[in-house]
C-alpha positions in Angstrom: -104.0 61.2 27.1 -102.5 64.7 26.8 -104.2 67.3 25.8 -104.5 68.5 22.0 -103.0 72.0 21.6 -105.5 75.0 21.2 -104.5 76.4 17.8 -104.5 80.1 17.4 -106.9 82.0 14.5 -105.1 84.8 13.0 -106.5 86.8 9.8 -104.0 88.0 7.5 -105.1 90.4 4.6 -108.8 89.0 5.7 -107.4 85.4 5.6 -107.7 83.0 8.6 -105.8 80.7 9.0 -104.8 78.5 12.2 -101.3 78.0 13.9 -100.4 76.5 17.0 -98.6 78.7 19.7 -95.5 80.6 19.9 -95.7 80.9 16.0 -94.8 83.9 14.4 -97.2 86.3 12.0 -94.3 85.2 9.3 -94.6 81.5 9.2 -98.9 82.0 9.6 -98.5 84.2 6.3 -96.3 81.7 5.1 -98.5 79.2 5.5 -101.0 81.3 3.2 -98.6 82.1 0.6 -98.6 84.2 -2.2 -98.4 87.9 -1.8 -99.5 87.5 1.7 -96.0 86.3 3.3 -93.8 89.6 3.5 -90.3 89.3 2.5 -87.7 88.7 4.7 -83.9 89.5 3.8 -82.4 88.8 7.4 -85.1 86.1 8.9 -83.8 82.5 8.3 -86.0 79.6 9.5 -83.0 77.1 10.5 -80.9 79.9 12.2 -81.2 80.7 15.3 -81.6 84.5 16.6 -81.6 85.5 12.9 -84.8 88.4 11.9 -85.2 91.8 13.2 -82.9 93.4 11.2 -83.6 94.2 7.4 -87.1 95.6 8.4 -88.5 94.2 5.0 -90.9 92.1 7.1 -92.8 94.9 8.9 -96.8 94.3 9.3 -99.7 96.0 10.6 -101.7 94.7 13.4 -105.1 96.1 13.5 -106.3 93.8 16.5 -104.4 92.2 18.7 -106.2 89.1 20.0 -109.9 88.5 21.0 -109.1 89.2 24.5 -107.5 92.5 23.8 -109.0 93.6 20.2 -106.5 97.3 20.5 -104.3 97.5 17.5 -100.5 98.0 18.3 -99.5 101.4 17.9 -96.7 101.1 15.3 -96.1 98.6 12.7 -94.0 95.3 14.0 -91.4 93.1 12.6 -93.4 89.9 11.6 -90.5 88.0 11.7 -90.3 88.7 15.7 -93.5 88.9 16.5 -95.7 85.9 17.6 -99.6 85.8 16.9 -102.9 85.6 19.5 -105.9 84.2 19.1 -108.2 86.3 17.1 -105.0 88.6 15.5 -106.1 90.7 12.9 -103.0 91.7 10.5 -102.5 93.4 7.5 -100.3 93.5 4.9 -100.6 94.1 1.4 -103.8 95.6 2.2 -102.5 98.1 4.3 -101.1 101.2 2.8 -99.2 102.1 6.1 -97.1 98.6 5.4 -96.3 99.4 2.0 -95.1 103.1 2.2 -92.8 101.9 4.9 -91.9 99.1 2.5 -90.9 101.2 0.2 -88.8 103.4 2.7 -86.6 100.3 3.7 -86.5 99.0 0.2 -84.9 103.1 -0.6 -82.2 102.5 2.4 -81.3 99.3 1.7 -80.1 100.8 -1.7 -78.1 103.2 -0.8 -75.1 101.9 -0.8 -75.9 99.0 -3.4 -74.1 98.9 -6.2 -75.9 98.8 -9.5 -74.0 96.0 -10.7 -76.9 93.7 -11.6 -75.7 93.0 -15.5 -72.7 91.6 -14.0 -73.3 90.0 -10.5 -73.4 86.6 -10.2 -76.6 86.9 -7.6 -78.6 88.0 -10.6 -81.9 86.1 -11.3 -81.5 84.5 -7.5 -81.7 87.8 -5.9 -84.2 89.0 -3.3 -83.0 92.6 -3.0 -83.3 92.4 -7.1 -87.0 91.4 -6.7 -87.1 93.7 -3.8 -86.3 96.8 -5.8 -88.8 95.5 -8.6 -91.5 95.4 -6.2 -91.3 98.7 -4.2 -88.3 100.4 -5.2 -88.3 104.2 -6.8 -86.8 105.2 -10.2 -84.0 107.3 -8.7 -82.1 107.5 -5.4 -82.9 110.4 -3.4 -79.5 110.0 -1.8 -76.7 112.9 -2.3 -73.8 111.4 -0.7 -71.0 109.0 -2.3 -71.5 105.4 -1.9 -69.3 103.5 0.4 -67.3 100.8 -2.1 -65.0 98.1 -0.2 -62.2 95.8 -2.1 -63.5 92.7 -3.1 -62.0 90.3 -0.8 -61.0 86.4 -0.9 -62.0 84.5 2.1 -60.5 81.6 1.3 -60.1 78.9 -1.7 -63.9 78.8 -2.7 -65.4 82.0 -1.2 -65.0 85.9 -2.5 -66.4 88.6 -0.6 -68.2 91.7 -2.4 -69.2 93.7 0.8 -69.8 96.9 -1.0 -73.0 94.8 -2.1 -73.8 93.5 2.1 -76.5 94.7 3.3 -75.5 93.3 7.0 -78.4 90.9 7.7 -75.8 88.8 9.2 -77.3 85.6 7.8 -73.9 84.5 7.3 -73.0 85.3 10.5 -75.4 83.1 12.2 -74.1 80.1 9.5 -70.8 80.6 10.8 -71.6 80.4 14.4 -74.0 77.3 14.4 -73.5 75.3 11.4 -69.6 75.6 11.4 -67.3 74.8 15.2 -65.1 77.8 14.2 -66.5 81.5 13.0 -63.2 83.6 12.0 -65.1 86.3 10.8 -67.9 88.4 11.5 -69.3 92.5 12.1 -66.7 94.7 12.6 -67.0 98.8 13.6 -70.1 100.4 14.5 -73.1 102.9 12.3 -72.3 103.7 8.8 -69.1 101.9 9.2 -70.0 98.3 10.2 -68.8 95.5 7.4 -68.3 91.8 7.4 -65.1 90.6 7.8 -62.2 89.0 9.4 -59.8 90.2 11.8 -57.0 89.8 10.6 -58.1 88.5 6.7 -58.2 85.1 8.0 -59.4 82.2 5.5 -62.9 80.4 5.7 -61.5 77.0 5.3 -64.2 75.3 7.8 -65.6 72.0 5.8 -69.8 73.8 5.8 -68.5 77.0 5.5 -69.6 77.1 1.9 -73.5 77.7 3.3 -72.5 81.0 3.7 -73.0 81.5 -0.1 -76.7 79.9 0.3 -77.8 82.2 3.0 -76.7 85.1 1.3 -80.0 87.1 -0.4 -77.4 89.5 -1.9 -74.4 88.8 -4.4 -71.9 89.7 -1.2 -70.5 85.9 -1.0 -70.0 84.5 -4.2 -68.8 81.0 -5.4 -65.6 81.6 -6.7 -65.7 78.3 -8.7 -68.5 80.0 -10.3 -68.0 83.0 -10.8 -68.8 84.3 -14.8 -69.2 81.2 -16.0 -73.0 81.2 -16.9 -76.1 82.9 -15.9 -78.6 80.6 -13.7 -81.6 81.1 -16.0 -79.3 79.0 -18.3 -78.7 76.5 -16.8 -81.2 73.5 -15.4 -81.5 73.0 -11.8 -81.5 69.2 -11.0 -81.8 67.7 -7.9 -79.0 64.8 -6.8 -77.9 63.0 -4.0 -74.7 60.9 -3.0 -73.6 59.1 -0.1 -71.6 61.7 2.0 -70.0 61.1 5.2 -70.1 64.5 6.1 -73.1 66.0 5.4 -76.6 64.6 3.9 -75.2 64.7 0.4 -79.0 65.8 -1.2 -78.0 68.7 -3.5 -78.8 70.3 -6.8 -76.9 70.4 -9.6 -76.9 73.4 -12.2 -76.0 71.8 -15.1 -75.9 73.5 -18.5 -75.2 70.3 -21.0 -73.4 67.6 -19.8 -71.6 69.6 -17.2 -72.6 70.7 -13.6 -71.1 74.2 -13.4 -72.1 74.8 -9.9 -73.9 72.5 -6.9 -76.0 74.3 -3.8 -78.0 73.1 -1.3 -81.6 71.9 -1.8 -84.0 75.2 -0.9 -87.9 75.6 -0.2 -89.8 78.1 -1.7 -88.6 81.2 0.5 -84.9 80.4 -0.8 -84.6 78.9 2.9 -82.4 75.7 3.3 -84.9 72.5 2.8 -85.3 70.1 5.6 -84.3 66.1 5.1 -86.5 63.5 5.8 -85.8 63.0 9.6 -86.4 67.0 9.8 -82.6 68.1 10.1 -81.4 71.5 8.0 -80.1 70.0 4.8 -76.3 71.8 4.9 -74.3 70.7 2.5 -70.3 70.2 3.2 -67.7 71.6 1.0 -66.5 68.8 -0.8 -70.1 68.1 -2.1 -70.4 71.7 -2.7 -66.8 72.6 -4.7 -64.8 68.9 -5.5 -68.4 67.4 -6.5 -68.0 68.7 -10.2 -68.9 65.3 -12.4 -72.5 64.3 -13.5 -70.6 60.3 -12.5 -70.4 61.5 -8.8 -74.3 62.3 -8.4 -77.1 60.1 -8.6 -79.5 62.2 -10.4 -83.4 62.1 -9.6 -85.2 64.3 -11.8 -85.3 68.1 -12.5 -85.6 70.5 -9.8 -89.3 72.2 -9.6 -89.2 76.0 -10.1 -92.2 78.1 -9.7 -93.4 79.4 -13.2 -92.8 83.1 -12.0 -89.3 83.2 -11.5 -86.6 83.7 -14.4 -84.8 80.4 -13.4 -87.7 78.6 -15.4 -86.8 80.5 -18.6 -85.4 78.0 -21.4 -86.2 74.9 -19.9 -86.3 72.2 -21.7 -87.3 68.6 -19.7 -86.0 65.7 -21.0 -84.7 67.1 -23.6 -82.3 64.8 -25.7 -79.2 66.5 -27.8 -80.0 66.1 -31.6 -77.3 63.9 -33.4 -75.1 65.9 -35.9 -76.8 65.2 -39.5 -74.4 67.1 -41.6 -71.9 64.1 -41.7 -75.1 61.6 -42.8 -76.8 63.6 -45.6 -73.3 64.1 -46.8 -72.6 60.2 -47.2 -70.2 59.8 -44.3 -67.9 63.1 -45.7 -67.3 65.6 -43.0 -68.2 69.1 -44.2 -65.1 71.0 -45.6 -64.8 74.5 -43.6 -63.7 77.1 -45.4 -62.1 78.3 -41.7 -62.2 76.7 -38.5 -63.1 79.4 -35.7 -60.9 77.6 -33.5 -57.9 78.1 -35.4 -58.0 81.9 -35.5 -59.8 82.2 -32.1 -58.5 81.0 -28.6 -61.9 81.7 -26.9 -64.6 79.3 -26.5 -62.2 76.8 -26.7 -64.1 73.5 -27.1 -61.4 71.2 -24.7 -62.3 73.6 -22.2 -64.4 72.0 -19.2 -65.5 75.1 -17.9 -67.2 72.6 -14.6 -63.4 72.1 -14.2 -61.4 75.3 -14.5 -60.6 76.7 -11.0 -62.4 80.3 -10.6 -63.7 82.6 -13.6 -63.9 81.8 -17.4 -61.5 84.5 -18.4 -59.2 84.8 -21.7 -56.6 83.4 -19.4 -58.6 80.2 -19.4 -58.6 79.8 -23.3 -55.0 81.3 -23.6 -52.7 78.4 -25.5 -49.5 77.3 -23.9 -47.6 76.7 -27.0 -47.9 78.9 -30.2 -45.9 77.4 -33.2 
C-alpha cells in the first residue's frame, strides 16, 4: 500500500488550513475564500505558465516553514510561490501587502481608459472591482495615455488594446487550447501590445475563449457588443451535444432570447472543470451560431454570489404576465391614439436582437422601404 501524502499546514491571515505539496499560497487561500484569496488578473488555473505578471497577487510571508521559521525578505507573487509546512502568510492583515496593492492597482491604470459607462466588460470586470477595492481618487500620472485603434480580429472577435493590460491570458489560450496562435506580444517596455503580425484573422474553431480569459474589456464579443448590460440579463446554465467541444455553457438570456453564450466559470471567473476533470472550453459554433433557446437544453438558472451586480433584477421562475388590456376590454384591442412604431424606427419590435450580426445600432432598426 503506498504511502498517504504528508499534507502541508499553512496559516493565512491566522487561518490554517492543509494542502498537499507543490501547491501554491494562491490555491491554499483559495481554498479559504473570502477576502483571504488575493486577486489575480494574469494567474489562470487551466493555463499553463500563466501568473507572475500583473503583481495583484503579491503576499507577505512572515515565516517560512517550521524548519526555517525566517520570513522572506520581500513580498512574493502568491501565484508563483509554493507553500512549506508550517508557512505563516499574510495578506489582508498585512499593511505592507496592501500599500503595494494599491501601487499595482495605480499602474495598471495608467493607461486604462475610463470607459466603464460604455464597455461591454462592465459588471464582469476584475480591474473594475480592482479599482473599487484599492484604487485612488485621481491619477498621479502626467503624461498622455497611449490609445490604439480598435481592431477586428476576425468575424466574432474585436480588439480594444488601449484597454490590455498584457497579462497574456489570451496568449496562453491561443497557444494551448487552439493548434494555431497567429497573434500574440509584439515590441518591447512601454510599447508592447497584443496583436498580429500582419492583422491576420482569429478564425481557429476555440479561439472564442480568448474573450473568457480576458479580466479586461480588451476582447470583446462582437456579436454582443451594445446589446444589453449583463446585470440584465439571467445567466442560465445549458448544455448540447457538441462534437467539438463539451457543449456545457451558459446562456444570457434577457426574455426569450439568449443574447450572448460563454463558457461555464467557477467562482474566481476561471473556466469550470467537466465531470471527468477536463477544462470546459467551449468551441465557436456553440459560442457565436448557438443563438436559439431550441438549440440548448436548459437546466436551471446559473448560481451567482449575492455580492456581485450580475444578481441585480433577478427574477427565478418568473412567468411573463398575459396582456389583460384586450380581456377587460371584451375581446376589443385598445385604440392608440399613435403607435410609437409608426413614427419611430428604433426598438423595432421584429427585431431579434439574439440574431442581428454585431451591435444594435440605428442601422439595425433603419427600414428598407419608406412609402
Amino acid at each position: 500500500m503506498a504511502d498517504e501524502i504528508k499534507l502541508f499546514k499553512v496559516t493565512i491571515d491566522n487561518i490554517t488550513v492543509e494542502v498537499p505539496p507543490g501547491t501554491s499560497i494562491l490555491q491554499a487561500a483559495r481554498k479559504i475564500g473570502g477576502d483571504v484569496a488575493p486577486p489575480a488578473m494574469c494567474y489562470y488555473t487551466p493555463l499553463k505558465g500563466s501568473g507572475g505578471k500583473c503583481r495583484t497577487c503579491l503576499v507577505e510571508v512572515a515565516a517560512g516553514s517550521t524548519a526555517d521559521p525566517r520570513p522572506m525578505p520581500k513580498l512574493v507573487a502568491s501565484c508563483r510561490t509554493n507553500v512549506m509546512d508550517g508557512m505563516v502568510v499574510k495578506n489582508i492583515t498585512s499593511p505592507k501587502v496592501m500599500d503595494a496593492r494599491n501601487g499595482v492597482v495605480e499602474f495598471l491604470l495608467i493607461n486604462h481608459p475610463l470607459d466603464c459607462p460604455i464597455c461591454d466588460q462592465a459588471g464582469e470586470c476584475h480591474l473594475q472591482d480592482l479599482s473599487y477595492e484599492h484604487g485612488k481618487e485621481s491619477t498621479r500620472y502626467e503624461f498622455k495615455k497611449r490609445t490604439f485603434k480598435k481592431h477586428d480580429l476576425g468575424k466574432y472577435i474585436q480588439l480594444h488594446m488601449t484597454r490590455c493590460i498584457l497579462c497574456y491570458r489570451c496568449v496562453f489560450t491561443a497557444d494551448q487550447v487552439t493548434n494555431n496562435r497567429v497573434h500574440g506580444v509584439l515590441d518591447r517596455g512601454d510599447h508592447s501590445e497584443i496583436a498580429t503580425y500582419i492583422k491576420m484573422s482569429l478564425d481557429n474553431d476555440f479561439i472564442g475563449n480568448v474573450i473568457d480569459v480576458c479580466p479586461v474589456g480588451a476582447l470583446t464579443d462582437k456579436t454582443f457588443r451594445f446589446k444589453n448590460r449583463v446585470w440584465f440579463t439571467k445567466p442560465v446554465d445549458a448544455h448540447r451535444d457538441c462534437p467539438t467541444c463539451c457543449g456545457k455553457v451558459t446562456l444570457w438570456q434577457r426574455g426569450d432570447e439568449v443574447l450572448r453564450v460563454t463558457a461555464r466559470k467557477d467562482q474566481w471567473g476561471e473556466i469550470m472543470n467537466t465531470e471527468d476533470g477536463k477544462p470546459g472550453w467551449i468551441c465557436n459554433e456553440c459560442r457565436f451560431e448557438k443563438k436559439k433557446t431550441s438549440d440548448w437544453v436548459i437546466e436551471g438558472v446559473m448560481k451567482v454570489s449575492r455580492h456581485s451586480v450580475i444578481s441585480a433584477n433577478k427574477y427565478i421562475n418568473a412567468v411573463k404576465p398575459e396582456e389583460t388590456v384586450a380581456a377587460v376590454m371584451g375581446g376589443r384591442a385598445p385604440k392608440l391614439l399613435m403607435d410609437i412604431h409608426n413614427v419611430s424606427d428604433i426598438n423595432d419590435p421584429d427585431v431579434d436582437l439574439s440574431l442581428i450580426q454585431g451591435p444594435a445600432t440605428g442601422k439595425v432598426f433603419e427600414k428598407k422601404s419608406k412609402s
